[in-house]
C-alpha positions in Angstrom: 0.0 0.0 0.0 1.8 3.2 1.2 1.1 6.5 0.3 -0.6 8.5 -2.0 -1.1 12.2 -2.2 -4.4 12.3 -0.2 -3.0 10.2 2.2 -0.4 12.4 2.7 -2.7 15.5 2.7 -5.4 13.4 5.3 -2.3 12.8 7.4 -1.1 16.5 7.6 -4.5 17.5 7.9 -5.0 15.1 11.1 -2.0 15.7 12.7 -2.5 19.7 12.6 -6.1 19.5 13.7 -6.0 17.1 16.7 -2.5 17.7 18.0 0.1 20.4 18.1 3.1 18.7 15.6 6.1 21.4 16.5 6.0 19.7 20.4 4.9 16.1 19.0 7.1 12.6 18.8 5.9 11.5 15.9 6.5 7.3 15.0 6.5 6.1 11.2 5.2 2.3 11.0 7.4 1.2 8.2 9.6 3.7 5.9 6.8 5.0 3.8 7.6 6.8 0.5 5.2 8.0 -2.3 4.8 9.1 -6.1 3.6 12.8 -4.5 2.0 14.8 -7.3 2.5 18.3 -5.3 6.3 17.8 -5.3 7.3 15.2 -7.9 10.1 16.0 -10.4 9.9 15.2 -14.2 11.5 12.0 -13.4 8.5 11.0 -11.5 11.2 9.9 -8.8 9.5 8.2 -4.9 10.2 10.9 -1.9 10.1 8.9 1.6 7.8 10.8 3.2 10.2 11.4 6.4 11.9 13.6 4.1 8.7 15.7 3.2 7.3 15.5 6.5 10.2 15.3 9.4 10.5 19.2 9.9 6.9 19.8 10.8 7.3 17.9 14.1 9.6 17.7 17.4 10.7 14.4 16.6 10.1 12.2 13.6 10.9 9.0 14.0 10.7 6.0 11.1 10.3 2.1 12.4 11.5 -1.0 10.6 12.8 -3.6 10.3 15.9 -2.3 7.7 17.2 0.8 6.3 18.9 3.7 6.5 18.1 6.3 8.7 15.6 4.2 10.3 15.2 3.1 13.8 15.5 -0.6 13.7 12.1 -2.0 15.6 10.5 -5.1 15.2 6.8 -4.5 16.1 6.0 -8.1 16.7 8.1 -7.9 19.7 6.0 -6.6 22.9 8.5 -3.9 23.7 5.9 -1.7 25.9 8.9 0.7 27.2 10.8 1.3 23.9 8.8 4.5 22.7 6.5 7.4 24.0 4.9 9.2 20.9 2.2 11.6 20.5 1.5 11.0 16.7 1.8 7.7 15.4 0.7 6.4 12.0 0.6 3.4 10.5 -0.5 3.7 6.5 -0.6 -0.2 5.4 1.8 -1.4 7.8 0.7 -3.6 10.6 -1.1 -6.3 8.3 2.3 -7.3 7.3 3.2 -8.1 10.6 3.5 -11.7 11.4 2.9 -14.4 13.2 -0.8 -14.5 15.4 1.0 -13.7 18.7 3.1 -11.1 17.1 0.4 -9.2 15.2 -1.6 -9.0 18.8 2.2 -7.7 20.0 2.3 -4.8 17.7 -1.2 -3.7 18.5 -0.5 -3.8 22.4 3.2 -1.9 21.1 1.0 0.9 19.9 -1.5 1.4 22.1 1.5 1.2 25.0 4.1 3.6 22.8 1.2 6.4 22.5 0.7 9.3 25.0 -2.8 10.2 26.8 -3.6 12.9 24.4 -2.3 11.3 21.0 -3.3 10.5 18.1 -2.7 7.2 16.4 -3.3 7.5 12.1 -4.7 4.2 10.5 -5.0 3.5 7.0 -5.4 -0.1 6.1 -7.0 -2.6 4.0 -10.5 -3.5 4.4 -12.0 -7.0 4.8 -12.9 -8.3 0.8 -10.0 -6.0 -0.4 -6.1 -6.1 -1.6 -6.3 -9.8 -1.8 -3.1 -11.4 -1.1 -1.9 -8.1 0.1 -2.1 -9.6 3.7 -3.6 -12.6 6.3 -4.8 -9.4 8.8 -7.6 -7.0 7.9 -9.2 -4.6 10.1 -12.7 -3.9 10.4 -15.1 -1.2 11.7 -15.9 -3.0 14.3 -12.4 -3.4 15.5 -11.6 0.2 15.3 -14.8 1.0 16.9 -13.9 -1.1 19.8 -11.0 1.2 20.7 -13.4 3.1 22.6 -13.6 0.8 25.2 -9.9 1.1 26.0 -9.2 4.6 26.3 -9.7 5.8 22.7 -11.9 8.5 21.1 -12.9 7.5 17.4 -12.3 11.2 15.3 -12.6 9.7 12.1 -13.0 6.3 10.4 -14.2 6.4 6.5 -13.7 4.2 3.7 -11.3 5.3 1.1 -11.2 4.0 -2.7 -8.2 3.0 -4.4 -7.6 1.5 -7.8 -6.7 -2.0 -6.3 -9.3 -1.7 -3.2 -11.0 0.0 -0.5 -8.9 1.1 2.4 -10.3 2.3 6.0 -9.1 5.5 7.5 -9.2 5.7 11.1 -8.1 8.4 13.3 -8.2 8.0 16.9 -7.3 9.8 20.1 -6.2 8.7 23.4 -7.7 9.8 26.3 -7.3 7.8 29.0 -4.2 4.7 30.1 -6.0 2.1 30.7 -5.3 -1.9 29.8 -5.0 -2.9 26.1 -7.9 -5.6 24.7 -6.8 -9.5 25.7 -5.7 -11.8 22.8 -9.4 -13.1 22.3 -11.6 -10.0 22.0 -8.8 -8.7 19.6 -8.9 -11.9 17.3 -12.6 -11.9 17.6 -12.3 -8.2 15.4 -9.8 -8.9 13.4 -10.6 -10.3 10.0 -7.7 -13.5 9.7 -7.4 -15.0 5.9 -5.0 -18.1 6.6 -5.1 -18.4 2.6 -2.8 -16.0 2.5 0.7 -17.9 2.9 3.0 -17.0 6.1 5.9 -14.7 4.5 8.2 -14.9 7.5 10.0 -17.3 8.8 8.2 -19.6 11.9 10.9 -20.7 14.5 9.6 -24.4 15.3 10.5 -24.3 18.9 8.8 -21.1 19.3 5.4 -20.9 16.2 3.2 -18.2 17.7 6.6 -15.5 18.3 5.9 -16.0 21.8 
């Protein structure tokens, strides 16, 4: 997935109108770059979006897994301590994140990295969509359950692309309390085990515990 230019746009647009960016730690899920139609040379050449974006905030921070100029972060490792952020976003990232265990890891990564009073910037494939794009798929129903763990819903539309509908979810948190358990989060979260594993499963060790 990635971005395009209104995803860029709907993420300025969010981060300006729910937080204050020049005093916001801002985390990238995954080092996100984009054909951006506003800035793009004759060439047509991809801009990582840290290079657009990275002066507008306090910190700017990009996660994976390699790269340069990226801070190195496996997300399905339950690392609850490693970040404190205001803004994070996460633009067809986490439903690339593998196995079970460690796809409930990154979620509970998030929701422990983020502030009281930040905003966390979803955009990611929905159920019926992007086939083969991914085994995890988010649904209304899962973003709508943030509420009952501390979140405020600000936005959550669905957005058309040429190779499927996306949803867009924008949430605030507003009060630390516990993250989901491993059941109710499974129980929202569309799975499609058709999709082959793309990692690699460690026999001794299959659900990345």
């Amino acid at each position: 997935m990635g971005y395009v230019t209104r995803t860029l746009r709907n993420v300025m647009l969010a981060t300006n109108n729910y937080v204050d960016p020049k005093v916001s730690v801002l985390l990238e899920l995954g080092d996100q770059t984009s054909f951006n139609d506003l800035i793009r040379n004759d060439a047509g050449e991809k801009y990582r979006i840290k290079s657009i974006m990275h002066n507008y905030f306090k910190e700017y921070h990009t996660l994976d897994l390699q790269g340069e100029d990226v801070t190195i972060t496996d997300l399905s490792v339950y690392s609850p301590d490693l970040f404190k952020a205001n803004i994070i976003t996460n633009i067809g990232t986490t439903e690339h994140v593998e196995y079970e265990q460690g796809q409930y890891n990154c979620w509970r990564n998030l929701h422990s990295w983020l502030e009281v009073g930040g905003i966390m910037i979803h955009e990611l494939p929905e159920v019926g969509s992007w086939p083969g794009h991914g085994r995890y798929f988010t649904t209304r129903e899962f973003f709508n359950s943030f509420e009952n763990y501390g979140y405020k819903i600000l936005e959550l539309d669905d957005h058309i692309w040429d190779l499927g509908n996306t949803l867009w979810c924008v949430m605030k948190k507003v009060e630390e309390v516990p993250f989901m358990d491993y059941e109710t989060f499974f129980s929202l979260m569309h799975f499609d085990n058709s999709v082959p594993f793309a990692g690699t499963i460690d026999t001794n060790n299959p659900k990345n515990l």
